[in-house]
N, C-alpha and C positions, 0 to 999 in steps of 0.2 A: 577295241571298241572305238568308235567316232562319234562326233558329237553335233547334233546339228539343233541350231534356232532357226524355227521356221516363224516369222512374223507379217503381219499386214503393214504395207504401206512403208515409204522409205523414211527416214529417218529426217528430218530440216535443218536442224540445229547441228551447225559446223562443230560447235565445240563440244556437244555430247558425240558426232562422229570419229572424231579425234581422239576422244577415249575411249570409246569400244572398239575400232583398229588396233589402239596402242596395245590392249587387254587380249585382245584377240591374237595377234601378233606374239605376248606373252605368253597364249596358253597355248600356243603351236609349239612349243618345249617339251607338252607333257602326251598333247593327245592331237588325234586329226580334231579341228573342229571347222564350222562354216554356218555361215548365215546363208537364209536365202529369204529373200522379199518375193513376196504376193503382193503385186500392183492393186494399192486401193482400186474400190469398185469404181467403173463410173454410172454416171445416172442417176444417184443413188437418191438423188430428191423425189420419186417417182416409187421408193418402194418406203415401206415401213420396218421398225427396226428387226423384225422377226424373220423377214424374207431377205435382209442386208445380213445377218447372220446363217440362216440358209445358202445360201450365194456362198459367202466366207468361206461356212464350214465345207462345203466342195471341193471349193477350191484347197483347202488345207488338206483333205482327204485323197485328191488325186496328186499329191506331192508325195504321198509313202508309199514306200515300200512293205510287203508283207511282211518284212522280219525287225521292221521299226519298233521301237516302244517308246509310241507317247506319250510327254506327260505335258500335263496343261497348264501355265501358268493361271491358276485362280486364285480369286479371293477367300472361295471355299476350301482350298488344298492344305495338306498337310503342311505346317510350319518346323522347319529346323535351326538349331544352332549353326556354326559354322564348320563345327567339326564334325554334327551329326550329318551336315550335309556332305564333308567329305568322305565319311564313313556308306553313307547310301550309295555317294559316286560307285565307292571301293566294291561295294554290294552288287551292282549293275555291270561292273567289270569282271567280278568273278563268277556270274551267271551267266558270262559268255554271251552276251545282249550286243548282236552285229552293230546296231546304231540307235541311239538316244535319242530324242527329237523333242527337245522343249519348244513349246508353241505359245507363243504372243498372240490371241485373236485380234479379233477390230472393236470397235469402241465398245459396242453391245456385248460384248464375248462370245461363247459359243453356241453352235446350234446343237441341238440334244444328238445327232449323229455323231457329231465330234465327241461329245461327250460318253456316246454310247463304245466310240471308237480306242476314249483315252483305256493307257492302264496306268495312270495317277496322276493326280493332282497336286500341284505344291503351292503354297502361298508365299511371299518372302516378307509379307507382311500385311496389318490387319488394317492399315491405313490406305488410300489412293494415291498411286502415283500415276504417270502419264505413260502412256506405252512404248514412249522413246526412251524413257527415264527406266523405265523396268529392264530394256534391253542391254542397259549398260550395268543394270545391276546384277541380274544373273552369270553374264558375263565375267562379273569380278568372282563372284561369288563360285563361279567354277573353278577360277583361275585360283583363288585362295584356298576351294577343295584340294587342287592338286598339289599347291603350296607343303598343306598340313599331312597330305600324306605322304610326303617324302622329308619331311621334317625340315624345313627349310625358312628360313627365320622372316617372312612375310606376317602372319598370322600370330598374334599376342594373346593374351589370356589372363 
């Protein structure tokens, strides 16, 4: 299985880059994984927030492939612990799931295509964070799935 975050827009902040390389770099230990950026829209003072998620969710759609399973980072998605999260990885591996594709939208979230598109949703939490800040959280949060399934002394309890 491989593992890909599809997100909008690049990331600013050097020092949140620094650590999701670093993390990223770590979880090439355990699995293929990779980021790929959708260049923010431009224009985007010209449309409203329903057709700037439209636009997005295109763009997010003509990035998979047919045998992808994506799941969408929302607010509304299913919440895990750390281990039920590595246990779900475990689940998605042994269901023979060619590629993963957790997806970051843009500020609005998604359009109901994407969403008609997803096959799950997860939350990592019921609070707001910033979508540069999320990227580096899933990323840990993979990397200490794969941590806890190989029993390997990252992950406390």
């Amino acid at each position: 299985m491989k593992i890909k975050l599809l997100v909008i827009g690049k990331t600013d902040s050097k020092q949140l880059l620094q650590l999701i390389n670093e993390y990223q770099k770590r979880l090439k230990r355990y699995i293929k994984f990779d980021i790929e950026i959708i260049p923010d829209l431009k224009n985007i003072k010209n449309i409203n927030e329903e057709q700037q998620k439209e636009r997005e969710g295109e763009l997010i759609i003509n990035r998979l492939q047919s045998t992808d399973q994506l799941i969408l980072l929302d607010d509304k998605g299913q919440q895990y612990t750390s281990i039920e999260f590595s246990q779900y990885l475990q689940k998605k591996m042994n269901s023979s799931v060619k590629q993963l594709v957790f997806t970051i939208g843009g500020p609005y979230g998604f359009s109901e295509k994407v969403y008609q598109k997803a096959n799950g949703k997860l939350s990592l939490s019921k609070m707001t964070f910033s979508h540069q800040m999320i990227r580096l959280f899933i990323i840990e949060q993979i990397y200490r799935g794969y941590t806890i399934l190989k029993n390997e002394p990252y992950h406390h309890e």
